[in-house]
C-alpha positions, 0 to 999 in steps of 0.5 A: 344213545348207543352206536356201537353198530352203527358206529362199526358200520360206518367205519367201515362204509363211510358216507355210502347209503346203507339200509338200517332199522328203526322205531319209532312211538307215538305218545298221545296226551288228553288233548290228543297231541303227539310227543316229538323231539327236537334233535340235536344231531338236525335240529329238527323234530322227529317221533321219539325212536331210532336205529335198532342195535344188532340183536334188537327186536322193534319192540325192544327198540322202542322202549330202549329209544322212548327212554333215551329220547323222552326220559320216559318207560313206555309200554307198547299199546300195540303196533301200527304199521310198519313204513319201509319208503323212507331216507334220511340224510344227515349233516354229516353226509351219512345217508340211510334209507330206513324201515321203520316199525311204529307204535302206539305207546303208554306211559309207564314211569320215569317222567319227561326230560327237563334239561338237553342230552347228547340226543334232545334239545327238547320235548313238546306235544303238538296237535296233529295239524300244526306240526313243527318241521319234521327230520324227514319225510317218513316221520311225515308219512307216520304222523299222518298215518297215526292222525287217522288210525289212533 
């Protein structure tokens, strides 16, 4: 994962709430389950996508986090819905409130992550009624959103 910004921007506002951009990808299989990933910064699941790199567009978020987080290359099929109402708060006392661009996405190359890395502990699908725990409420408010309009 690359922080650099992020990483800047904390340096200099420790703890205080800060507005960041995300992205967000959902990844159906032919059971119509959605790919999550259990974090390892919460240990929780979350979408598959992240914060945006100043610079970056929510398209080329995507694919940049889809990879990171799935070991996947994905394509966007197209855009579902933008969710500005969101917080999520960090171990570590960070806290960000966070407008999130999601997407339907497609498999392209690559192929899933079999081992842990700095980002994942783990890849599973999961059937849209018996999700896991979930990062925040926001990934609640995707996934819902995603069960009824995909």
């Amino acid at each position: 994962m690359t922080y650099g910004y992020i990483k800047m921007i904390r340096e200099l506002v420790g703890h205080t709430p800060i507005i960041l951009n995300c992205t967000g990808g959902i990844l159906l299989n032919d059971k119509r389950e959605v790919l999550l990933n259990l974090r390892t910064d919460t240990h929780n699941w979350s979408l598959p996508g992240g914060y945006l790199e100043y610079g970056e567009t929510y398209a080329e978020g995507i694919v940049r986090e889809y990879k990171e987080d799935s070991g996947l290359d994905v394509r966007i099929v197209r855009p579902l819905k933008l969710f500005d109402k969101g917080e999520t708060r960090y171990p570590n006392g960070d806290v960000a409130q966070t407008i999130a661009m999601l997407y339907l996405v497609a498999p392209v190359g690559g192929a899933l992550l079999t081992q842990a890395t700095d980002e994942t502990l783990g890849l599973k699908f999961w059937p849209f009624d018996a999700l896991p725990p979930l990062l925040n409420q926001q990934n609640a408010d995707m996934l819902a959103y995603a069960a009824k309009n995909v």
